[in-house]
N, CA, C and O atoms as a Maestro MAE file, in Angstrom:
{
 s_m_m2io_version
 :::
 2.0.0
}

f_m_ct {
 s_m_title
 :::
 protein
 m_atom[324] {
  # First column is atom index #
  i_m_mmod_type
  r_m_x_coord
  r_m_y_coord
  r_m_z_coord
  i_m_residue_number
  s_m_chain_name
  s_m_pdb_residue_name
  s_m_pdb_atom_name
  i_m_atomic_number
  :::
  1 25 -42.477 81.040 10.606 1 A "UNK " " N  " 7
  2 3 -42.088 81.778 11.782 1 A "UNK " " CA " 6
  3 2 -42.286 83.257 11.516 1 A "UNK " " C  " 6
  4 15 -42.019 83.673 10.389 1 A "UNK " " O  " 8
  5 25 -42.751 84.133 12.491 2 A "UNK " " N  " 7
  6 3 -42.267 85.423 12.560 2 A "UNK " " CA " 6
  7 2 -41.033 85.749 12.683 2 A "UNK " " C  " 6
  8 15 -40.234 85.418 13.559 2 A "UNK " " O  " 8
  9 25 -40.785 86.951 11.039 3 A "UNK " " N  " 7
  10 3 -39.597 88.053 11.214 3 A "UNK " " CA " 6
  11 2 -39.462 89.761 11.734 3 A "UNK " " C  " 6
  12 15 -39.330 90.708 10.958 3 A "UNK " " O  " 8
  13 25 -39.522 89.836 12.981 4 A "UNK " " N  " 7
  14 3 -39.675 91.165 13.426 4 A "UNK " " CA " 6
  15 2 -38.265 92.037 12.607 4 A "UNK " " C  " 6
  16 15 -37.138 91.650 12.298 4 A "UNK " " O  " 8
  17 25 -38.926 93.264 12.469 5 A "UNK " " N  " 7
  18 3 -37.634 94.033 12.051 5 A "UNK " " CA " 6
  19 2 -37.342 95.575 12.950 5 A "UNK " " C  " 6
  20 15 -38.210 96.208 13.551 5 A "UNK " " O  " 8
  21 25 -36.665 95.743 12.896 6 A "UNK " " N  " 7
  22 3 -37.110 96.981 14.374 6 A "UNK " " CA " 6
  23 2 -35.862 98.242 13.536 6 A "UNK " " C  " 6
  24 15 -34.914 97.846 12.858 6 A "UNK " " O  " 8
  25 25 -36.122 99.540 13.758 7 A "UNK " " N  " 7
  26 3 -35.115 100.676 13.293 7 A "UNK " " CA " 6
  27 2 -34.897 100.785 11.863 7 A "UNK " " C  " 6
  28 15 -35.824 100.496 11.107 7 A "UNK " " O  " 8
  29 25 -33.720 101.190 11.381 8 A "UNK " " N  " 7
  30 3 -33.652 101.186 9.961 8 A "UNK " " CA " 6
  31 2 -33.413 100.309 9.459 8 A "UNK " " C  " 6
  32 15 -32.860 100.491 8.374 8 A "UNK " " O  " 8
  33 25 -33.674 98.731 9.916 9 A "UNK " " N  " 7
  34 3 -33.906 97.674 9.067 9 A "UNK " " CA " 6
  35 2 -35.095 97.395 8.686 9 A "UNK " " C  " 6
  36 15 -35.248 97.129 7.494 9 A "UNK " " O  " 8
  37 25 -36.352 97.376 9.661 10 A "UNK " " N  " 7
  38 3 -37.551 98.019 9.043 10 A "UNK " " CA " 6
  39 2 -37.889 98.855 8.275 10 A "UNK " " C  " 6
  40 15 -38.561 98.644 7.265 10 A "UNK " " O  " 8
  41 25 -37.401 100.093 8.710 11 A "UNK " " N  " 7
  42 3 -37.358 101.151 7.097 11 A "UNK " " CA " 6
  43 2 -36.596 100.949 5.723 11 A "UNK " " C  " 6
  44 15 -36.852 101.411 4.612 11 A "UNK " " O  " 8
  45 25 -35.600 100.131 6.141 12 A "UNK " " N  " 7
  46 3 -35.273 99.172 4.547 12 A "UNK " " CA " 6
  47 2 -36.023 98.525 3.768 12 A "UNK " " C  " 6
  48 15 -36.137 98.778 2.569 12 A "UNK " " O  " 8
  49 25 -36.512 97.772 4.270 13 A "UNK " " N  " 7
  50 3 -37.191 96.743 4.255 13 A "UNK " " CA " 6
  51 2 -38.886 97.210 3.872 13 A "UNK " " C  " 6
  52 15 -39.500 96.905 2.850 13 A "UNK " " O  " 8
  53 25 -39.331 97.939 4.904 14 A "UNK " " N  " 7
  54 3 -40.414 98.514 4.451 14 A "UNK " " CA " 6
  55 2 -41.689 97.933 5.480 14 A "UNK " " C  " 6
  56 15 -42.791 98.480 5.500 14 A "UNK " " O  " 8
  57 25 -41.318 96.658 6.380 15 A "UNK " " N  " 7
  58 3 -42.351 96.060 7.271 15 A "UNK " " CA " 6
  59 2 -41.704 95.810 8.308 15 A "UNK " " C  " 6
  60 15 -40.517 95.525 8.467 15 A "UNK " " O  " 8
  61 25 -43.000 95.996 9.401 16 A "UNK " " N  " 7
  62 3 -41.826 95.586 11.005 16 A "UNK " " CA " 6
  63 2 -41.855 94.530 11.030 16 A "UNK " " C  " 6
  64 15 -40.864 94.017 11.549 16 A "UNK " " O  " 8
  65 25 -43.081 93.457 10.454 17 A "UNK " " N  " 7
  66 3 -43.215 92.014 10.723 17 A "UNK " " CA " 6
  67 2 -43.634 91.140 9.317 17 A "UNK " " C  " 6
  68 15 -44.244 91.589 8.347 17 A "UNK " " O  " 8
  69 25 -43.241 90.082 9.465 18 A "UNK " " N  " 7
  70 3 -43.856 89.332 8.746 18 A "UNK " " CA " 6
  71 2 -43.829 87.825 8.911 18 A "UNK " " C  " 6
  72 15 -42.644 87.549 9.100 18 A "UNK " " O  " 8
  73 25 -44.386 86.970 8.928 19 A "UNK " " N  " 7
  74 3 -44.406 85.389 8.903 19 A "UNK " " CA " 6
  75 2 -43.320 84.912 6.980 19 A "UNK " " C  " 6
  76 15 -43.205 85.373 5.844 19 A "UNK " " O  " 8
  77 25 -42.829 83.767 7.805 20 A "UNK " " N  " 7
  78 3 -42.494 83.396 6.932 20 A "UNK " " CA " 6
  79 2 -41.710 81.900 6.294 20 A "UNK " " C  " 6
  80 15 -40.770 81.413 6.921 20 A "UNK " " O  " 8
  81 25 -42.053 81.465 5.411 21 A "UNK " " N  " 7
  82 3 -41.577 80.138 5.519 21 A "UNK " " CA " 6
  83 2 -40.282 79.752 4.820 21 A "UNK " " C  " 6
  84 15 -39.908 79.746 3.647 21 A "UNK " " O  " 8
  85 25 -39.657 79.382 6.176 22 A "UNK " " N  " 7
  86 3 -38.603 78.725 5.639 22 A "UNK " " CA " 6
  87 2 -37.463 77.112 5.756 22 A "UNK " " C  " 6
  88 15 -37.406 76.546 6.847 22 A "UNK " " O  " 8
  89 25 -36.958 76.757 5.001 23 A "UNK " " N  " 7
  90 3 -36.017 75.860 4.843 23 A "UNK " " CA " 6
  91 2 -35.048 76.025 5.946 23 A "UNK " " C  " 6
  92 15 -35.178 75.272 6.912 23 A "UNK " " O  " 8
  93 25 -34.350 76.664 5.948 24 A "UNK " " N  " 7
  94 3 -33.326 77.524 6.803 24 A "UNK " " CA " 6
  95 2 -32.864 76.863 8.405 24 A "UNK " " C  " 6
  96 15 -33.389 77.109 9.491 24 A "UNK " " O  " 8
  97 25 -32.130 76.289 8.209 25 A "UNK " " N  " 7
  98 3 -31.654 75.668 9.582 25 A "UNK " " CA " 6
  99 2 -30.512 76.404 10.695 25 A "UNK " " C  " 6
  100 15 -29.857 76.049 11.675 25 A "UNK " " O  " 8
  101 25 -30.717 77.610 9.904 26 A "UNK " " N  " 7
  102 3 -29.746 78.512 11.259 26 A "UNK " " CA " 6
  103 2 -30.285 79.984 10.410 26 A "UNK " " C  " 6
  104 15 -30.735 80.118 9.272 26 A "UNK " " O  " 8
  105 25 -29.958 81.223 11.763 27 A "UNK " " N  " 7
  106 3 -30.110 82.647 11.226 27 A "UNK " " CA " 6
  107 2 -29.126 83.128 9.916 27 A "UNK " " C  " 6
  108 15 -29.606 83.801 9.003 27 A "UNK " " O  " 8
  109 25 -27.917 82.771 9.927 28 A "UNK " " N  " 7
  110 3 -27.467 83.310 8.953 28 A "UNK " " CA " 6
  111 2 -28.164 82.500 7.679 28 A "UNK " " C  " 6
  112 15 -28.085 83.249 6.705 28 A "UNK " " O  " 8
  113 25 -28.796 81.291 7.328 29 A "UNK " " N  " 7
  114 3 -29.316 80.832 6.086 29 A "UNK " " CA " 6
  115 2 -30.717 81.237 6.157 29 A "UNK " " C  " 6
  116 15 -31.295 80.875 5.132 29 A "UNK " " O  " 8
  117 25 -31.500 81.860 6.988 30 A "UNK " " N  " 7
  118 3 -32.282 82.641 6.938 30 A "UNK " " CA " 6
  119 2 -31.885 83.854 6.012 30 A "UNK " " C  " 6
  120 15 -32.368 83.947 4.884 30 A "UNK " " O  " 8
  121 25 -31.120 84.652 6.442 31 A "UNK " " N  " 7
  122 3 -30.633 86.065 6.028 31 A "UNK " " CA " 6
  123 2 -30.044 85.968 4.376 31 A "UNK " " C  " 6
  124 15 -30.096 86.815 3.484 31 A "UNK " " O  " 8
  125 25 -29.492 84.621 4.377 32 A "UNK " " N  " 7
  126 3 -29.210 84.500 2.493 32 A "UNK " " CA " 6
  127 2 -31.046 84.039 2.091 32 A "UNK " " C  " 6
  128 15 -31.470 83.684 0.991 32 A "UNK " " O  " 8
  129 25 -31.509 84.134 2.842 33 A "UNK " " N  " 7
  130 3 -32.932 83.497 2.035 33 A "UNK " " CA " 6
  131 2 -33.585 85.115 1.947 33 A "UNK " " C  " 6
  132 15 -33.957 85.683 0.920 33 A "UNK " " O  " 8
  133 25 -33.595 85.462 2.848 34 A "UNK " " N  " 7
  134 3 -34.315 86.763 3.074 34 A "UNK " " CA " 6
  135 2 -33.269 87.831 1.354 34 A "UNK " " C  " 6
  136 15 -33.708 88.193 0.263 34 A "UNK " " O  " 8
  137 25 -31.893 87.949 1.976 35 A "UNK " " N  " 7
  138 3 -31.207 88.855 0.924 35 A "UNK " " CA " 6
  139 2 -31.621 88.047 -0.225 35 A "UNK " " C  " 6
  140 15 -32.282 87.300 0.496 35 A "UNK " " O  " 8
  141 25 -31.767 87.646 -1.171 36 A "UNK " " N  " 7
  142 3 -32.523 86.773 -2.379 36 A "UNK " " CA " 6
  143 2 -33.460 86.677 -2.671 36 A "UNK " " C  " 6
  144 15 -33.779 86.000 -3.649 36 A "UNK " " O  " 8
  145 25 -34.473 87.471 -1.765 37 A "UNK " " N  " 7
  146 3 -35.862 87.432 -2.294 37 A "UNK " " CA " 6
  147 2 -35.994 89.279 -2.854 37 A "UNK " " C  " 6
  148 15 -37.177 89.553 -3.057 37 A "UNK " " O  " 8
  149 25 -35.137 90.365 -3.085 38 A "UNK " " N  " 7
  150 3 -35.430 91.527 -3.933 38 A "UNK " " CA " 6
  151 2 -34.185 92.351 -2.925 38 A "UNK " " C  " 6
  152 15 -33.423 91.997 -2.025 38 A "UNK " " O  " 8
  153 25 -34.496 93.676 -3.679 39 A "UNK " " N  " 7
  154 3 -33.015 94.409 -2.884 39 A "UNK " " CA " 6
  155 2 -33.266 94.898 -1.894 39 A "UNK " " C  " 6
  156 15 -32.427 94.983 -0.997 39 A "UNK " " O  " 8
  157 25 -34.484 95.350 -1.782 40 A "UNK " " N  " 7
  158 3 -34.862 96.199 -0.062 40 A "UNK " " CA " 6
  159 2 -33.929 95.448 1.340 40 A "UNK " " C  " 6
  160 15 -33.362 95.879 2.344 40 A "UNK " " O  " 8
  161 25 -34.257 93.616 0.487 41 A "UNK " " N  " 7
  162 3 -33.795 92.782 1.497 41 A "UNK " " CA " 6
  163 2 -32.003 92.912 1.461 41 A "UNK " " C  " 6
  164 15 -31.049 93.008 2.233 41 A "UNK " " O  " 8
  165 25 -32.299 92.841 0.075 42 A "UNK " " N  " 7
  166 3 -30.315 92.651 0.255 42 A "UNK " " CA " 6
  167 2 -29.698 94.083 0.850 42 A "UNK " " C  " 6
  168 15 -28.484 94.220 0.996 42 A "UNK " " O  " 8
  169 25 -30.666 95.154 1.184 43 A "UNK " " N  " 7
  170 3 -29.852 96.357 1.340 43 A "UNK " " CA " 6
  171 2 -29.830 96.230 3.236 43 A "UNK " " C  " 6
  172 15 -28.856 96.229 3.989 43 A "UNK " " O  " 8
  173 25 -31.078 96.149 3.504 44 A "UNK " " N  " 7
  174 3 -30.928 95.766 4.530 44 A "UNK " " CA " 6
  175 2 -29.879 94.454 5.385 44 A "UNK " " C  " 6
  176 15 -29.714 94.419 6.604 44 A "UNK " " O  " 8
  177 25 -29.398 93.665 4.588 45 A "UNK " " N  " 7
  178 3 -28.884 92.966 5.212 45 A "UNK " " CA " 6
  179 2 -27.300 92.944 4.534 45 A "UNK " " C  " 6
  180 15 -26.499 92.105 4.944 45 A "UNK " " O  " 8
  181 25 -27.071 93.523 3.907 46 A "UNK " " N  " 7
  182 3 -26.042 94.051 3.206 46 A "UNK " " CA " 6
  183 2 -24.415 94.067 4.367 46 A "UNK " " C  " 6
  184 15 -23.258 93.981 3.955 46 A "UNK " " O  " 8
  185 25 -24.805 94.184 5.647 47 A "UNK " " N  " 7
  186 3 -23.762 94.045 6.399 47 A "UNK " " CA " 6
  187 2 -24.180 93.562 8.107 47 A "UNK " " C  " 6
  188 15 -24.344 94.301 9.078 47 A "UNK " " O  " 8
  189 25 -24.277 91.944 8.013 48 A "UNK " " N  " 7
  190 3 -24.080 91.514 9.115 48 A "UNK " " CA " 6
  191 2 -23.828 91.848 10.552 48 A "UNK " " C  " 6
  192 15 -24.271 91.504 11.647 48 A "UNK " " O  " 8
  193 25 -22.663 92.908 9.937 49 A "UNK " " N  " 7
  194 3 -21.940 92.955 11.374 49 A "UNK " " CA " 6
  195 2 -22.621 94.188 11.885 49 A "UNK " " C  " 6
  196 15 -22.615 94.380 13.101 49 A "UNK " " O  " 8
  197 25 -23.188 95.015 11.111 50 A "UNK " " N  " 7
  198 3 -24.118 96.245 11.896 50 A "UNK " " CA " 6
  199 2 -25.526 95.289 12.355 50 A "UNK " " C  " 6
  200 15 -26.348 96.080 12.819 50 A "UNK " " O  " 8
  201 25 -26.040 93.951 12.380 51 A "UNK " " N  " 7
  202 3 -27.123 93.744 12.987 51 A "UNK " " CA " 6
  203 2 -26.773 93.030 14.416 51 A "UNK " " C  " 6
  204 15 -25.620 92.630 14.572 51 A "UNK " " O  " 8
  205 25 -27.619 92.876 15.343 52 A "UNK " " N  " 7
  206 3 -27.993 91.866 16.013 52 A "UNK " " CA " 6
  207 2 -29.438 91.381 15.799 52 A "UNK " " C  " 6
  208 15 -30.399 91.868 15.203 52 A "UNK " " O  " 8
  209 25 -29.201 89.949 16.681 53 A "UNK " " N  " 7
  210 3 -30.794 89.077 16.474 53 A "UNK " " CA " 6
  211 2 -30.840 88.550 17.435 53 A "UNK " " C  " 6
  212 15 -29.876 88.210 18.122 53 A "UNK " " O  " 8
  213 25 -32.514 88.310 17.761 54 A "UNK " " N  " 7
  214 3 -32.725 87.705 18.712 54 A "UNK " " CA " 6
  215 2 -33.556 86.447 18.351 54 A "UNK " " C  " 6
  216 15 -34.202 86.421 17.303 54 A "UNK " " O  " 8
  217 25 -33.542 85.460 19.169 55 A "UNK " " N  " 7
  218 3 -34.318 84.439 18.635 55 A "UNK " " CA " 6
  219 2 -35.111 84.073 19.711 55 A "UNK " " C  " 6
  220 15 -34.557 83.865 20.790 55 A "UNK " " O  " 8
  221 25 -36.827 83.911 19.559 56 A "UNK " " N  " 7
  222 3 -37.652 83.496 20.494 56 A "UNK " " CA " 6
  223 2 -37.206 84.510 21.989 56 A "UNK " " C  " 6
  224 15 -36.855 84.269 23.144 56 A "UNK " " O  " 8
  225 25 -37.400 85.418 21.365 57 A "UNK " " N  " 7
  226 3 -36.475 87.064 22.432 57 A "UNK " " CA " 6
  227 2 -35.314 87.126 23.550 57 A "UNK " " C  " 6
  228 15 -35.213 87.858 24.535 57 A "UNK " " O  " 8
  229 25 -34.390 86.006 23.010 58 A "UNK " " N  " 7
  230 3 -33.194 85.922 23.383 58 A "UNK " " CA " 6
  231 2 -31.958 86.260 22.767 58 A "UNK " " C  " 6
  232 15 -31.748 85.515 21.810 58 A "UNK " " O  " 8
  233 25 -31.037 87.121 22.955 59 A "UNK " " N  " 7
  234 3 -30.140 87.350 22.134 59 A "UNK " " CA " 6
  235 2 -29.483 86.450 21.200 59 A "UNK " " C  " 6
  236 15 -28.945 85.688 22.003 59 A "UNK " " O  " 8
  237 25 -29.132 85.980 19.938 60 A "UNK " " N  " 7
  238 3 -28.692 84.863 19.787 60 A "UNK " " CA " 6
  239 2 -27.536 85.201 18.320 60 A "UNK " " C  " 6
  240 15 -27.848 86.195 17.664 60 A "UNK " " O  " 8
  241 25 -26.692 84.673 17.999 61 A "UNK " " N  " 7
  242 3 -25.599 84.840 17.270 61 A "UNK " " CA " 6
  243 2 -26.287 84.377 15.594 61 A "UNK " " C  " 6
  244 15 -27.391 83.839 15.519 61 A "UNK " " O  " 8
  245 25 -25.758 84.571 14.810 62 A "UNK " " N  " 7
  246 3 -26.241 84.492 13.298 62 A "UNK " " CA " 6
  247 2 -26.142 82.913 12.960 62 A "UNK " " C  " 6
  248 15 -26.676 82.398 11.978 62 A "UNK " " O  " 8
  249 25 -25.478 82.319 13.796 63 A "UNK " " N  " 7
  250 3 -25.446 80.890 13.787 63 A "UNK " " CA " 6
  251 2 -26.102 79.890 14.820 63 A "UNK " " C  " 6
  252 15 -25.880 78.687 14.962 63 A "UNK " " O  " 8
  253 25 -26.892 80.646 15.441 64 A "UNK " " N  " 7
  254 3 -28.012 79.875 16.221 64 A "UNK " " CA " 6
  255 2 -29.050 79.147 15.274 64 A "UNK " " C  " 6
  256 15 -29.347 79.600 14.169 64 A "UNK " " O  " 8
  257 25 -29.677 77.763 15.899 65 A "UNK " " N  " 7
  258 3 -30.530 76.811 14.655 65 A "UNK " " CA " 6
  259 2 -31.837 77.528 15.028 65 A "UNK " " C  " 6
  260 15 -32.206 78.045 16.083 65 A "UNK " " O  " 8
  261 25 -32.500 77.376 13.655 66 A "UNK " " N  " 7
  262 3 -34.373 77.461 13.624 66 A "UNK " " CA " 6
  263 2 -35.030 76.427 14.290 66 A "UNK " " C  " 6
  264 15 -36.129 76.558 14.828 66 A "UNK " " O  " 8
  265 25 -34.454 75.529 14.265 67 A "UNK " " N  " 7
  266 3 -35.777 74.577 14.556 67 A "UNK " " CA " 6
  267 2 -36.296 74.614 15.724 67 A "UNK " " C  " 6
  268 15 -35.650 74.620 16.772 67 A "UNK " " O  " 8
  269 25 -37.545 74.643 15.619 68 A "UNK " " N  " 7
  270 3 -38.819 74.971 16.843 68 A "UNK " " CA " 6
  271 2 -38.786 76.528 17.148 68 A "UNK " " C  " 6
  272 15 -39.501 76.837 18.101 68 A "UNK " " O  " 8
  273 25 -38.273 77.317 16.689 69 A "UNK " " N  " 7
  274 3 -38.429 78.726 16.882 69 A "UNK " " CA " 6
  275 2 -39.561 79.290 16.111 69 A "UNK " " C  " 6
  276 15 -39.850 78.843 15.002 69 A "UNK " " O  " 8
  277 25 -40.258 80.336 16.713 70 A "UNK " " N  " 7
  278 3 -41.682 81.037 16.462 70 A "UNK " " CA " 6
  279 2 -41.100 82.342 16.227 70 A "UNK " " C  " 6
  280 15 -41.931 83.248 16.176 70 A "UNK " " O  " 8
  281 25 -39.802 82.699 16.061 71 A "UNK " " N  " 7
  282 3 -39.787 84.197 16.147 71 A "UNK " " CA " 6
  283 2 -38.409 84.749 16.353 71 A "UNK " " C  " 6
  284 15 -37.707 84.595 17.352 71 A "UNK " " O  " 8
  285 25 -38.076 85.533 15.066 72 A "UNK " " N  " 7
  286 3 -36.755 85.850 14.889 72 A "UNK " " CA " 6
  287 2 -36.578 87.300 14.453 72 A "UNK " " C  " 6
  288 15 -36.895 87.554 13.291 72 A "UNK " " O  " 8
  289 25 -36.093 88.338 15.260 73 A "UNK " " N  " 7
  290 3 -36.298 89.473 15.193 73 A "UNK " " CA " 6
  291 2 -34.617 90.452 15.280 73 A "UNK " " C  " 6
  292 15 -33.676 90.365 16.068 73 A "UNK " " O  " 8
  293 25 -34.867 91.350 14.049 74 A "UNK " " N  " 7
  294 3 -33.337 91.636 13.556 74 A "UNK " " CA " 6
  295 2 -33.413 93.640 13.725 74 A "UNK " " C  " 6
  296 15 -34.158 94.498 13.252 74 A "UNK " " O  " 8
  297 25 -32.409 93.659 14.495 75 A "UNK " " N  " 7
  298 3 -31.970 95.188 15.126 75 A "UNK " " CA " 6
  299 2 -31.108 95.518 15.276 75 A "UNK " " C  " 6
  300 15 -30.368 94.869 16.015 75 A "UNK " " O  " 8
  301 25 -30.615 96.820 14.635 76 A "UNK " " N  " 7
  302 3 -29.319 97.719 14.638 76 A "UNK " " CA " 6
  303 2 -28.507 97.345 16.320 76 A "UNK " " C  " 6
  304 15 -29.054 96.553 17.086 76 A "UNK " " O  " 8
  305 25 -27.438 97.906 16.619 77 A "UNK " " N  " 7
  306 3 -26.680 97.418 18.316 77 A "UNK " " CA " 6
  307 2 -27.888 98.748 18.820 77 A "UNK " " C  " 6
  308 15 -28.531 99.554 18.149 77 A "UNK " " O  " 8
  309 25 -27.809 98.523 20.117 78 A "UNK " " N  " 7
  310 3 -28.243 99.414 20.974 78 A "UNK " " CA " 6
  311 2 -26.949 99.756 21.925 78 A "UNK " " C  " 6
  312 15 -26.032 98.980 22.194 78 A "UNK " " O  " 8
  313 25 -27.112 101.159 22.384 79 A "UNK " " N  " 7
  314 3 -26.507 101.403 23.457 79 A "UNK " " CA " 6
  315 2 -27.230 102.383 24.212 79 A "UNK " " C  " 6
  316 15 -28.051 103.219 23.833 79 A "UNK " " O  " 8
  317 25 -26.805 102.143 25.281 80 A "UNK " " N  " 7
  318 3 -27.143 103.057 26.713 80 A "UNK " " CA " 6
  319 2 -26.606 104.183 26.839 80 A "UNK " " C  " 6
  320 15 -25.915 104.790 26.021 80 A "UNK " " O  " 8
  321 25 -27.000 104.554 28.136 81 A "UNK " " N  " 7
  322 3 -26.732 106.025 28.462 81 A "UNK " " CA " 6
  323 2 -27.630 106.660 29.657 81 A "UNK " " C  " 6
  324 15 -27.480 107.837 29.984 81 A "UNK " " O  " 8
  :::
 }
 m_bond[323] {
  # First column is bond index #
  i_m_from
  i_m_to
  i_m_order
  :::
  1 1 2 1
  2 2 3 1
  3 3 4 2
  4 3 5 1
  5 5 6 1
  6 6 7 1
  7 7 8 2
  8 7 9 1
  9 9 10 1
  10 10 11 1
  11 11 12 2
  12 11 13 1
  13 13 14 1
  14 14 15 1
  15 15 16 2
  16 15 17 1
  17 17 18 1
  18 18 19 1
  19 19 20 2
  20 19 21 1
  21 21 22 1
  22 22 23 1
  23 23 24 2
  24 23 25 1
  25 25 26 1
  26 26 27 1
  27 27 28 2
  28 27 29 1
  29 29 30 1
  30 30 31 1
  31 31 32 2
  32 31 33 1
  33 33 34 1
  34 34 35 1
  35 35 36 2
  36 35 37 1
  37 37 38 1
  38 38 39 1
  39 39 40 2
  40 39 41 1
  41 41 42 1
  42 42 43 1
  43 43 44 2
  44 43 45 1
  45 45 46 1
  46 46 47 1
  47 47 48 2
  48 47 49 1
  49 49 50 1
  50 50 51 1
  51 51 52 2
  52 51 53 1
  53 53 54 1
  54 54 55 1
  55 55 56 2
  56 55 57 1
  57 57 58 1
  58 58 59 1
  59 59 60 2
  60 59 61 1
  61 61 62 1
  62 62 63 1
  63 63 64 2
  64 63 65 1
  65 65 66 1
  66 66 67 1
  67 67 68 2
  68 67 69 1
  69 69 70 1
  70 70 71 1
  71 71 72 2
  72 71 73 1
  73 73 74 1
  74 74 75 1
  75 75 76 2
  76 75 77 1
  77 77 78 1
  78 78 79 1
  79 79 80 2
  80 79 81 1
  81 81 82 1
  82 82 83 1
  83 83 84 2
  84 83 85 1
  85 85 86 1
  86 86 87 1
  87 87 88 2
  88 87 89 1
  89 89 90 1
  90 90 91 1
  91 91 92 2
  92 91 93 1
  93 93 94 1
  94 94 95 1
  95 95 96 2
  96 95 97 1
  97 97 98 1
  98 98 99 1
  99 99 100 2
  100 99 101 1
  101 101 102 1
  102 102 103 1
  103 103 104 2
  104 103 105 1
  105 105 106 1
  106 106 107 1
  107 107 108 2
  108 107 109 1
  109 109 110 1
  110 110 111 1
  111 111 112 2
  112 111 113 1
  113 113 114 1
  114 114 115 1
  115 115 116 2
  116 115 117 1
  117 117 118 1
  118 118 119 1
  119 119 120 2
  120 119 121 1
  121 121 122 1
  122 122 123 1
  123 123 124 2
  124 123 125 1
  125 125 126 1
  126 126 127 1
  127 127 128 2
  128 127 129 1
  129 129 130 1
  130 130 131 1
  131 131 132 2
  132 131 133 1
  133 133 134 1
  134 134 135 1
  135 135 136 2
  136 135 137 1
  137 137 138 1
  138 138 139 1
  139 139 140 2
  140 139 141 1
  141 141 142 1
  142 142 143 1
  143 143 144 2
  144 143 145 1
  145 145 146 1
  146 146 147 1
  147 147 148 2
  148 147 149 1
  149 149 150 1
  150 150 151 1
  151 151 152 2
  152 151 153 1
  153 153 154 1
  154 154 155 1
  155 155 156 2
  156 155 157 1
  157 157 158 1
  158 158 159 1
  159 159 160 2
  160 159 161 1
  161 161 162 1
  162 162 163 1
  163 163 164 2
  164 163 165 1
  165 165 166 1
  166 166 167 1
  167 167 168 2
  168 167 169 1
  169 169 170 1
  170 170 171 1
  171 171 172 2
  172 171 173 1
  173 173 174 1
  174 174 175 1
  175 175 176 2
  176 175 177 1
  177 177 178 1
  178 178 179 1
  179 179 180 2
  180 179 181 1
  181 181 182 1
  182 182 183 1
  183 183 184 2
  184 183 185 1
  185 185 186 1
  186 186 187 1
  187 187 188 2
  188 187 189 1
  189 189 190 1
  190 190 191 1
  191 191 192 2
  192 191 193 1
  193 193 194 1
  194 194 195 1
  195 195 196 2
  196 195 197 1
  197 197 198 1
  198 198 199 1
  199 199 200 2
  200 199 201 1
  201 201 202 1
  202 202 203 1
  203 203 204 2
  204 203 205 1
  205 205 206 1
  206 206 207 1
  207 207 208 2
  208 207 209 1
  209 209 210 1
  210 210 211 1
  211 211 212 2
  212 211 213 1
  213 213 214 1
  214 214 215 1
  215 215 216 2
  216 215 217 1
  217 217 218 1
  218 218 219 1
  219 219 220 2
  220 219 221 1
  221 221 222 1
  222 222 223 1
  223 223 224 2
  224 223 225 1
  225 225 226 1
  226 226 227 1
  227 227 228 2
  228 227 229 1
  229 229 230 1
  230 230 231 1
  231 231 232 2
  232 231 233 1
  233 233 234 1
  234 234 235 1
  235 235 236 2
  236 235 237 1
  237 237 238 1
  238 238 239 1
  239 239 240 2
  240 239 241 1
  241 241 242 1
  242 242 243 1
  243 243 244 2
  244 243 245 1
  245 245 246 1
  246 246 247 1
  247 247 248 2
  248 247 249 1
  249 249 250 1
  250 250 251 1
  251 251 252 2
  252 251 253 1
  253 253 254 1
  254 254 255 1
  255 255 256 2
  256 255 257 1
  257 257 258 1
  258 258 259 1
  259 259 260 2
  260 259 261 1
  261 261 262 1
  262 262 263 1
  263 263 264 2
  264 263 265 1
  265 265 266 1
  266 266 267 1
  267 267 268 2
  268 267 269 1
  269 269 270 1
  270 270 271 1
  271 271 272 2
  272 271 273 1
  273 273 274 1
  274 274 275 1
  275 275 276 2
  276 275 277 1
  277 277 278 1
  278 278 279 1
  279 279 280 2
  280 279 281 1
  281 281 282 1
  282 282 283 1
  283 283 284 2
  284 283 285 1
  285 285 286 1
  286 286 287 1
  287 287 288 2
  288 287 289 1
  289 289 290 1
  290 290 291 1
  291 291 292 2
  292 291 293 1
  293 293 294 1
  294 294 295 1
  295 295 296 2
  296 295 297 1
  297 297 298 1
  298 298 299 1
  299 299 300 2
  300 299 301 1
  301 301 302 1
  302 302 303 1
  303 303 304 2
  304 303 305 1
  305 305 306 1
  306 306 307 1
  307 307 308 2
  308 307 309 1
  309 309 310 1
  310 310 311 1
  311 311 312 2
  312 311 313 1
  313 313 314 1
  314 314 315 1
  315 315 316 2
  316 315 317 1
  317 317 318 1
  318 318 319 1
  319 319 320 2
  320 319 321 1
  321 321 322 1
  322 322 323 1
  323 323 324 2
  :::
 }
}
């Protein structure tokens, strides 16, 4: 699947996108797969509660499942104005 990264989780991280394969049957066991592969990742993901995600570009909670999803993309909150 594609991992979009958007704001200063991209600049953590160092890429806006990448494909990637995984085991992972929900977003949060994504995110222990992702934090475990070097620290850029673990810094970036270092605190949950500053991200949201979307899945297949729907808002979706850290405990939404992978399966059949093409695309999982992780961004600081937004607000308006």
């Amino acid at each position: 699947m594609d991992v979009m990264y958007f704001a200063w989780v991209r600049e953590r991280i160092g890429l806006p996108k990448e494909t990637v394969d995984t085991q992972a049957a929900t977003v949060a066991e994504l995110v222990d797969e992702l934090r475990a592969r070097e620290e850029r990742y673990a810094a970036a993901f270092a605190d949950v509660t500053a991200l949201r995600v979307a899945v297949d570009q729907e808002l979706a909670g850290f405990d939404a499942p992978l399966a059949g999803v093409r695309e999982v993309a992780f961004f600081p909150p937004m607000t308006g104005g």
